[in-house]
C-alpha positions as CSV (number, residue, x, y, z in Angstrom):
1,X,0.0,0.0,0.0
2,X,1.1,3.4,-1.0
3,X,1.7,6.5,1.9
4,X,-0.9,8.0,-0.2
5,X,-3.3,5.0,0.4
6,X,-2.2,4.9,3.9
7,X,-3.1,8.8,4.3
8,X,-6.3,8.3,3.3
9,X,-7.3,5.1,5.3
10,X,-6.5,7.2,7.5
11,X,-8.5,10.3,6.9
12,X,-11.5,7.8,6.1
13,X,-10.6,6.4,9.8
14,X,-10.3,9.6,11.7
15,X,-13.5,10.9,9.7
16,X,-15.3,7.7,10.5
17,X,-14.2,8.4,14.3
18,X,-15.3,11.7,14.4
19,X,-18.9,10.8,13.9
20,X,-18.3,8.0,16.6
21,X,-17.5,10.9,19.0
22,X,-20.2,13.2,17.9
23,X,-22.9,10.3,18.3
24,X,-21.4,9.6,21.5
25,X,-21.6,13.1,22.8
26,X,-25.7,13.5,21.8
27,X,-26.2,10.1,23.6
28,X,-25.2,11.8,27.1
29,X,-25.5,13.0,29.5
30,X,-22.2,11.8,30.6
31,X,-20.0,12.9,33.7
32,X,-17.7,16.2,33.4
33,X,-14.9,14.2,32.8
34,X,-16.3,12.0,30.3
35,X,-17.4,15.2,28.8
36,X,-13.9,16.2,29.1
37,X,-12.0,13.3,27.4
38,X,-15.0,13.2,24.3
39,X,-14.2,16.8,23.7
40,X,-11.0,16.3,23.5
41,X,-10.6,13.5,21.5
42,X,-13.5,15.5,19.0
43,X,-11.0,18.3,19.4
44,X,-7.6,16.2,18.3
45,X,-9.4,14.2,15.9
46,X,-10.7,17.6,13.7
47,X,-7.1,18.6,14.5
48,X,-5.5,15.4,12.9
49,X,-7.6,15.7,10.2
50,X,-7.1,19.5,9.2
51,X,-3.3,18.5,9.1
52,X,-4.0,16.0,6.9
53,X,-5.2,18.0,4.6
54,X,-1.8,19.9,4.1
55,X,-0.2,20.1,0.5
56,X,2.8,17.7,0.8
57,X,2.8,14.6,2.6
58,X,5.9,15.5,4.5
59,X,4.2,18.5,6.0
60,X,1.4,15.7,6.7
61,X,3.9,13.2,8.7
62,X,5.2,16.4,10.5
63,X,1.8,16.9,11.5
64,X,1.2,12.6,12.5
65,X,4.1,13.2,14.3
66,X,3.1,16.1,16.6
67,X,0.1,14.4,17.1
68,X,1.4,11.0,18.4
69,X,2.2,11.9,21.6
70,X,-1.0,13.7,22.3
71,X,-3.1,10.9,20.7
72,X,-1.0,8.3,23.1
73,X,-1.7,10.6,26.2
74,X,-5.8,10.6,25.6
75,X,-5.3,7.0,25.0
76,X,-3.8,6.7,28.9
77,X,-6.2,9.0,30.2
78,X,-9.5,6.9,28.7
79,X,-7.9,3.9,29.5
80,X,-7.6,5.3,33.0
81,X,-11.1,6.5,32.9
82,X,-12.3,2.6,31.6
83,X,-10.4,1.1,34.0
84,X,-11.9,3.3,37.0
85,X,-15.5,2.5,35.7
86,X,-14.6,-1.4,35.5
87,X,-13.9,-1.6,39.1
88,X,-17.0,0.6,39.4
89,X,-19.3,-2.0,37.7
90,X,-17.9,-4.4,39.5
91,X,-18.3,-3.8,42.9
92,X,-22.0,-2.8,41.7
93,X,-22.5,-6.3,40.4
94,X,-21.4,-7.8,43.8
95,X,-23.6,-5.6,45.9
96,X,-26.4,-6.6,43.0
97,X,-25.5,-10.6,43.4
98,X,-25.9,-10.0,47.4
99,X,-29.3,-8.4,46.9
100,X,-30.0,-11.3,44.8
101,X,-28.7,-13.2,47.2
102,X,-30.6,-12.2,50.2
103,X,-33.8,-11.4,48.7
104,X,-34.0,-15.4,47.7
105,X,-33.6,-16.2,51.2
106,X,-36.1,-13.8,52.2
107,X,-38.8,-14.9,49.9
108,X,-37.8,-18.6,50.5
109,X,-38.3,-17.5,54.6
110,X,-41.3,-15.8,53.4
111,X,-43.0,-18.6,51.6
112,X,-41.9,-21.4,54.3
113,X,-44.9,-18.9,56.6
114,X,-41.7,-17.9,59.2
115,X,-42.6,-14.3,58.5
């Protein structure tokens, strides 16, 4: 594959993830710093994509470059973010499988004619 077929599997790909984002965004609400990380990888992506659209591809790989780091940091930060609600979800599922838990014995209590 060419650089020039690269670039724009690439622009189709950033272009296809900035729609992602946008849909995400309208599906809120979210929390401030969900906000916060969709704004900014909106905000990076439409960056990306205007320096794509420079004249010369080196000017274009000068751009991909600046933008690695940046993309590799939001990348972290989600990840961090993902991570935080995981451990979130689970200790909501355990609390939920107690409930479940102690509700059965309750009804089973229940239906025996103790209470």
């Amino acid at each position: 594959m060419t650089m020039s077929q690269q670039l724009q599997q690439l622009k189709t790909q950033v272009s296809d993830l900035i729609d992602t984002l946008t849909d995400a965004v309208s599906d809120g609400p979210y929390s401030e710093e969900q906000n916060r990380l969709l704004d900014q990888a909106i905000l990076t992506m439409q960056t990306l994509q205007d320096d794509m659209s420079n004249d010369t591809e080196e000017a274009i790989l000068i751009g991909l470059t600046a933008h690695n780091q940046e993309l590799s940091d939001l990348n972290k930060a989600i990840d961090a973010y993902s991570k935080k609600l995981d451990a979130t979800a689970a200790k909501i599922k355990s609390i939920a499988d107690t409930v479940g838990t102690i509700a059965g014995v309750v009804a089973g209590i229940v239906s025996s004619g103790v209470l």
